[in-house]
Structure formats: structure tokens, C-alpha cells
C-alpha positions as CSV (number, residue, x, y, z in Angstrom):
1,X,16.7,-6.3,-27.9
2,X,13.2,-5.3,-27.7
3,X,11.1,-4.5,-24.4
4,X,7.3,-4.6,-24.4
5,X,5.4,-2.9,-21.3
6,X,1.9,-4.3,-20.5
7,X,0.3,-1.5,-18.5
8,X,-3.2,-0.1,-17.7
9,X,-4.8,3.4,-16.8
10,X,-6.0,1.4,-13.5
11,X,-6.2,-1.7,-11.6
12,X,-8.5,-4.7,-12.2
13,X,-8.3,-4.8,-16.0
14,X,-6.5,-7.9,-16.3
15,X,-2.8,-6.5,-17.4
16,X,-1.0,-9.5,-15.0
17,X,-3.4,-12.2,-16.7
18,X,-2.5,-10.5,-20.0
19,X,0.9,-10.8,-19.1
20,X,1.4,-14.0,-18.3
21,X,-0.1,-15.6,-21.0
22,X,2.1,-14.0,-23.3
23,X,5.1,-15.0,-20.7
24,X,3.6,-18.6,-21.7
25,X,3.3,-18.2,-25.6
26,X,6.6,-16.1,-26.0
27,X,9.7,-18.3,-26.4
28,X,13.4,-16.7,-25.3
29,X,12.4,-13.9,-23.1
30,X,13.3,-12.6,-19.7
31,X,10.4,-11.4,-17.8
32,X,9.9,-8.5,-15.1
33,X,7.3,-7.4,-12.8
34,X,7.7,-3.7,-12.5
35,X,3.9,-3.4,-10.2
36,X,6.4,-3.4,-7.0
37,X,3.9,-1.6,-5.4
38,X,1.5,-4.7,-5.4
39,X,3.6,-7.9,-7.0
40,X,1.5,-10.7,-7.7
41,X,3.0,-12.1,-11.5
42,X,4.8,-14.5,-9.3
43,X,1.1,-16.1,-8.8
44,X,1.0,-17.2,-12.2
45,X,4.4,-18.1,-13.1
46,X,5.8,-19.6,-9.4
47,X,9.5,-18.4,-9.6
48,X,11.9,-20.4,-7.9
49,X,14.0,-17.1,-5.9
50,X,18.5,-17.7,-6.9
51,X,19.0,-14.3,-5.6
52,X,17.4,-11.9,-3.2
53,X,18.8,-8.8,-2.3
54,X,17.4,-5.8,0.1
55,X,16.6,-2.4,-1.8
56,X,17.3,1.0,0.1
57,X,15.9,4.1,-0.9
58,X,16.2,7.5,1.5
59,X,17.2,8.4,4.7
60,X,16.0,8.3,7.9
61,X,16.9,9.2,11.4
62,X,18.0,6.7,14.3
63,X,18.1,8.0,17.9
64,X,20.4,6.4,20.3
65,X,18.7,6.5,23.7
66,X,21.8,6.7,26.0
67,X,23.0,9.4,24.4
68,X,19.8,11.4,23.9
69,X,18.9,13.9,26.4
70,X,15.8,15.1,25.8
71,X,16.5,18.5,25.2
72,X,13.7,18.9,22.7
73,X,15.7,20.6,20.1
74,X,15.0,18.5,17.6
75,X,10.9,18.9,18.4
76,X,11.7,22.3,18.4
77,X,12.7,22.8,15.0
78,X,10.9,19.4,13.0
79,X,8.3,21.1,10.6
80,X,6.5,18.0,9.9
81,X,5.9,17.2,13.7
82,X,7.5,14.1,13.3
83,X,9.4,14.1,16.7
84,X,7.4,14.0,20.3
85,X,8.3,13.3,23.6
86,X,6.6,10.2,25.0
87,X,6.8,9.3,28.8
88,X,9.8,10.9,29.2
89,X,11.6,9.8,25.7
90,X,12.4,11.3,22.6
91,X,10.2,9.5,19.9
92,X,10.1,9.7,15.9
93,X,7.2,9.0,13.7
94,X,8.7,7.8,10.6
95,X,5.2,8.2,8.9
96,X,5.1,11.7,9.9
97,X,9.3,12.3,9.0
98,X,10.7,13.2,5.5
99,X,13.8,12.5,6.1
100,X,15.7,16.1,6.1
101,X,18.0,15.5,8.4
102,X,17.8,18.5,10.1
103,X,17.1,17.2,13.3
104,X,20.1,15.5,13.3
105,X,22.6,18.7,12.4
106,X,20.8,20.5,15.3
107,X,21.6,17.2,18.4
108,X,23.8,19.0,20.5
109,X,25.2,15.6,21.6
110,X,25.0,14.1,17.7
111,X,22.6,11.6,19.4
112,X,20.4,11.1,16.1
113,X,22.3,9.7,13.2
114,X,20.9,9.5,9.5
115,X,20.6,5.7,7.6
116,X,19.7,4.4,4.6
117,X,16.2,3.0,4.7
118,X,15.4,-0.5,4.3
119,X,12.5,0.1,1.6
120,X,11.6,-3.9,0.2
121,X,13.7,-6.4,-1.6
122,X,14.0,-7.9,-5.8
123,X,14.4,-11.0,-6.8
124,X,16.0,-12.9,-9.9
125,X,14.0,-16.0,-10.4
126,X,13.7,-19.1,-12.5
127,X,10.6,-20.1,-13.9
128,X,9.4,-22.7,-16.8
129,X,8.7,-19.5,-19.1
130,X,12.7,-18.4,-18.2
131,X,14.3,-15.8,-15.8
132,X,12.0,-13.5,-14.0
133,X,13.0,-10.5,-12.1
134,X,10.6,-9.3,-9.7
135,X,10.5,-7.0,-5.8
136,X,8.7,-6.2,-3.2
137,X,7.9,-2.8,-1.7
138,X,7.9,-2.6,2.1
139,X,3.9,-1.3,3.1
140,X,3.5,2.4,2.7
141,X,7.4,2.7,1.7
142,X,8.3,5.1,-1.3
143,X,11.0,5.6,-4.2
144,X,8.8,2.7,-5.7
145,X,10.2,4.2,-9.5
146,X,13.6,3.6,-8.2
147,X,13.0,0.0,-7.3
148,X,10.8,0.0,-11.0
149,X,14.2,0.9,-12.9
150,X,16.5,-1.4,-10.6
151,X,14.2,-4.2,-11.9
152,X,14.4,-3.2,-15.4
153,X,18.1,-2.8,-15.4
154,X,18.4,-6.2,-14.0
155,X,15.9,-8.0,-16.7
156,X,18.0,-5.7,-19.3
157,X,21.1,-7.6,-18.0
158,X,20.1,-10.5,-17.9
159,X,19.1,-10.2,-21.6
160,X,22.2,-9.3,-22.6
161,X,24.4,-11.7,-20.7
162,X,22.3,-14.6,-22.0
163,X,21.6,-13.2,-25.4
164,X,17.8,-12.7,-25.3
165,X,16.5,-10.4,-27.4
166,X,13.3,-10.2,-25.6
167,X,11.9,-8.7,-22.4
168,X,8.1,-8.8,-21.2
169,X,7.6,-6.1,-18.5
170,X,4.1,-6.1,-16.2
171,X,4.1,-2.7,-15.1
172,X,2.3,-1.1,-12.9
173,X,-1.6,0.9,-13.2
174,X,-1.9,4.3,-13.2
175,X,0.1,7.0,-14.3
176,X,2.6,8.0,-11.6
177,X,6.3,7.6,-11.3
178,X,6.1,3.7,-11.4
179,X,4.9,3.6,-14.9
180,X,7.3,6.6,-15.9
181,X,10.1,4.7,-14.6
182,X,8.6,1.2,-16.4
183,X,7.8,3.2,-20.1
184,X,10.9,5.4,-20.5
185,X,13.3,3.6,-23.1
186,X,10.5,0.9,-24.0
187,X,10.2,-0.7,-27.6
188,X,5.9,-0.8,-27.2
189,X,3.3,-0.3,-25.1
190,X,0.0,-2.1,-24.8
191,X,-2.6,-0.6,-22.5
192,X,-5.3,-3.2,-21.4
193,X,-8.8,-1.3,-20.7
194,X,-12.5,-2.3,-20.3
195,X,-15.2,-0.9,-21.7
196,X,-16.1,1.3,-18.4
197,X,-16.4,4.5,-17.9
198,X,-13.3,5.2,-15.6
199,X,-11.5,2.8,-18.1
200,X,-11.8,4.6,-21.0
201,X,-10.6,7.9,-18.8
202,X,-7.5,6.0,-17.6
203,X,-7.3,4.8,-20.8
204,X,-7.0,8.8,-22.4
205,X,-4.6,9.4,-19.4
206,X,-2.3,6.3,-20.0
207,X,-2.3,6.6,-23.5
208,X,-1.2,10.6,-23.5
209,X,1.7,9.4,-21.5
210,X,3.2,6.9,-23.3
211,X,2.7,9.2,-26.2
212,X,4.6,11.5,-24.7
213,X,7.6,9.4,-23.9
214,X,7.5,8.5,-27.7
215,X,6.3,5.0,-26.5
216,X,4.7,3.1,-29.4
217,X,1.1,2.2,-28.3
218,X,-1.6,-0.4,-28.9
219,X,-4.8,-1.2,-27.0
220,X,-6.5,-4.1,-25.7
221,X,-10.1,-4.1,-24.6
222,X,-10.8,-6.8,-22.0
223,X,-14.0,-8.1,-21.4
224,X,-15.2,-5.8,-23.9
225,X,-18.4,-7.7,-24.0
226,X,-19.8,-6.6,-21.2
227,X,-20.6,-3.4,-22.3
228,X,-20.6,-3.0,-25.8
229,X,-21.5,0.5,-26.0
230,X,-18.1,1.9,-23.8
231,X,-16.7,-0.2,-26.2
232,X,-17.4,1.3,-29.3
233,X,-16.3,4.3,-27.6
234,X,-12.7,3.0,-26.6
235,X,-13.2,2.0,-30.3
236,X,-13.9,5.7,-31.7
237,X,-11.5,7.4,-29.5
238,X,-8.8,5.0,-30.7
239,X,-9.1,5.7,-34.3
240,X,-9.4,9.4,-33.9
241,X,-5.9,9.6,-32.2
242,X,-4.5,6.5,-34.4
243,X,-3.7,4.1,-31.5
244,X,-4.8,0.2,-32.8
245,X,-6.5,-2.0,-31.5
246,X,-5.0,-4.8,-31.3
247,X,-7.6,-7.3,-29.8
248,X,-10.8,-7.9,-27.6
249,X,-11.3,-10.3,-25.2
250,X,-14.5,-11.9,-24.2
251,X,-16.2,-12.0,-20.9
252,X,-15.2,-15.7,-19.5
253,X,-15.3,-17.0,-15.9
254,X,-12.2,-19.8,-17.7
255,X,-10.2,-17.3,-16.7
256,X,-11.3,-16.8,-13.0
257,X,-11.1,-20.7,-12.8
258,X,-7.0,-20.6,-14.2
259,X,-6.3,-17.9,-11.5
260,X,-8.0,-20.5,-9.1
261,X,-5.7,-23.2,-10.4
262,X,-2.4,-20.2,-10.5
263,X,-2.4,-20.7,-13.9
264,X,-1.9,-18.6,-17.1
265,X,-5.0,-19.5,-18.8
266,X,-3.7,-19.9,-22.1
267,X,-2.2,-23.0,-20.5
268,X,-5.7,-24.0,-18.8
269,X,-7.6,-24.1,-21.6
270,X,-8.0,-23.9,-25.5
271,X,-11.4,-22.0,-25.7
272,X,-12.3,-18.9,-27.4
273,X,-10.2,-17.0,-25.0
274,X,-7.2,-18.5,-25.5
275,X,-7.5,-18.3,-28.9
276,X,-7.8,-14.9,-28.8
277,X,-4.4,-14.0,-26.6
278,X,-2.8,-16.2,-28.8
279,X,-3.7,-14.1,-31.9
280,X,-3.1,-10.7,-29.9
281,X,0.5,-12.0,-29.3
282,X,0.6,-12.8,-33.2
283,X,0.0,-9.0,-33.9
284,X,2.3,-7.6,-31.3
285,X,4.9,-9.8,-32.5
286,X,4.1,-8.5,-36.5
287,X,4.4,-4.7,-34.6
């Protein structure tokens, strides 16, 4: 079974629209959608949800009202100020609170009890491309690399159970612990860029990462006529630290008009674009 990662040093660089065009052209695969943080693969490939299932991560406290007295022992020994009184009643700021607990041991009438948090949900979906697992992070929740690797372990299983021998992961930009989580164990990694600036930083960063984790890499630059000089520079710094490039795309507004349409756009249209997706997933298949 073999498990290629789309990523990118940032957002915006067209990784999802990557991705789902080689969702389209790739035959026997399960997909995932490891960008929990900020899902939107479902836009392009409109799963049908079989399963749905809440994801906790962490603790947090709970305070029973009847019980609490208002002592202020807890506000007296919170180090994050998470805990105020507010007209009259013990209150918790679960922004503010990072879930120690220590509140809790100290209630001297064990009125604040420690739960699981509800963080998001994942899904297992059915598309027309095949089975796509996918989640959703609840706004400004964390353990977003836990929910990462409970995606991946699901897509993994599904591979198995049905004997697929393929697995197309959109992970997530940046470097942090959602794209650890989404590169560790992974067969190949391409890293989309454009020829910016900040694209080829992110582009250093990504790369050293994935290098790192022994991840096989290989480079995409998107929209890469738009600025042909940053280009040549993604270009030169590739061949200086032996990562290939594996394909440019061109500037096209086609592709603005299938995300209009929720579309991958190799299935929108047969233009130059198109073409040239189609012979990028040629040379990560010969990889």
C-alpha cells in the first residue's frame, strides 16, 4: 500500500485543487483530508457522510452550580486566570483554561469535575472517486494532529479491508503538528508552491521537514507563470538540494470557473491545464 501526501509550505497554493484532480484521474484509492483545521476537499468531491462519529481530545472542567460555593479556591490557585467570579457565580473561561485539573483537586466540595472535550467530528464518505475520510475541528479547538492521525488510520483501514493499495492524503499547509502527524510513515510527498517570495520560504521550510521524516519529495510549481523569475529560483534551489520537479502549472482562470462549478477541473475541462495534471499524475505514478 502506498500513501502520497499533497502538502504546501502555506495556504492558497492550490494543494486541494491539486488533490482532487488526482482523486479524479487515480483509479482504486481511498482518499483523506487531513487539513482538519480548515476542510474543504469535500467541495470538490461531495461525499455522501455513512458514518459520523464525534472526536475528543483533552480535558476540561465542569462546575455544578448547586454544589459550588463560591469559595474562590479555585481562582485562588488558577495560574492562567481562567476562573472569575461573575455576579455572584463561579465562572470558567475555557479559552483562558488549559485543562490541569488543578482546580478541581483543590474543590473542597468536589463541585468541579474534569471531562473529555468535545473537539469536532470525522467522517467516512462515499464519493464517485471512492471512500473518503474527512473531520472537522470545532473553531479554535486543539489536538488538531490527533484528529490528523485518527483520519489516517481510518483511510489506512479502509485500504486494507477492501484491498486498495492506494491512499491520496490532502494535508494540511504549514509546518506544525498537522503536517507532522499527516507525513510521518508516508510513501511520497509532493509540496505545491508558487513562484512568490513567501512560497519559495515555505517551500525551504516544508521541504526540510519532510526530509527529515525520510519522506520522499517532489515539487510542483503552480501558476508558475506569473512570475517567472521566483520561478527559476524554486527551480535553482531544487536542483541544488536534489528535490524534482515534477511539473508546472499555468496561470488559468479554467480553474477558478471548475471551483465555481465544485468541480475538479480535470473533469471541467481538457485545456492546457488539464493536460498538465494529467501528466504530473503520470510521473508521480512512475515515482
Amino acid at each position: 500500500m502506498k500513501e502520497i501526501v499533497i502538502i504546501s509550505g502555506k495556504g492558497g497554493t492550490g494543494k486541494t485543487v491539486i488533490t482532487a484532480s488526482i482523486a479524479a484521474l487515480a483509479k482504486d484509492k481511498v482518499m483523506g483530508d487531513c487539513d482538519v483545521d480548515a476542510s474543504n476537499l469535500y467541495l470538490l468531491l461531495h461525499p455522501e457522510i455513512k458514518d459520523k462519529h464525534d472526536f475528543y481530545a483533552g480535558i476540561i472542567p465542569h462546575i455544578d452550580l448547586e454544589k459550588c460555593t463560591n469559595c474562590g479556591r479555585c481562582q485562588e490557585v488558577c495560574r492562567f486566570d481562567a476562573i472569575k467570579t461573575i455576579k455572584g457565580q463561579t465562572v470558567i473561561d475555557l479559552v483562558s483554561c488549559e485543562g490541569c485539573g488543578l482546580c478541581a483537586l483543590v474543590c473542597p466540595v468536589e463541585a468541579i469535575q474534569m471531562k473529555e472535550n468535545h473537539c469536532g467530528e470525522w467522517y467516512i464518505s462515499e464519493t464517485k472517486y471512492g471512500p473518503l475520510v474527512h473531520a472537522r475541528l470545532g473553531i479554535a479547538e486543539e489536538n488538531s494532529g490527533k484528529l490528523v492521525t485518527l483520519v489516517r488510520q481510518n483511510a489506512q483501514t479502509i485500504a486494507k479491508k477492501n484491498n486498495i493499495k492506494l491512499i491520496i492524503v490532502d494535508g494540511p499547509p504549514g509546518i506544525g503538528c498537522p503536517l507532522i502527524a499527516t507525513l510521518s510513515g508516508a510513501n511520497l510527498a509532493v509540496v505545491v508552491t508558487e513562484p512568490t517570495l513567501s512560497g519559495l520560504h515555505d517551500l525551504k521550510r516544508v521541504v526540510k521537514v519532510a526530509q527529515h521524516f525520510r519522506v520522499k519529495t517532489a515539487v510542483i510549481i503552480n501558476k508558475y507563470d506569473i512570475n517567472l523569475e521566483n520561478s527559476a529560483k524554486i527551480k535553482d534551489w531544487c536542483q541544488k538540494n536534489n528535490v524534482p520537479i515534477i511539473g508546472k502549472i499555468h496561470f488559468d482562470n479554467i480553474i477558478t470557473e471548475a471551483l465555481v462549478k465544485g468541480l475538479p477541473v480535470v473533469e471541467y475541462s481538457d485545456n492546457t491545464v488539464t493536460k498538465e495534471i494529467r501528466d504530473i499524475w503520470q510521473k508521480i505514478k512512475s515515482i
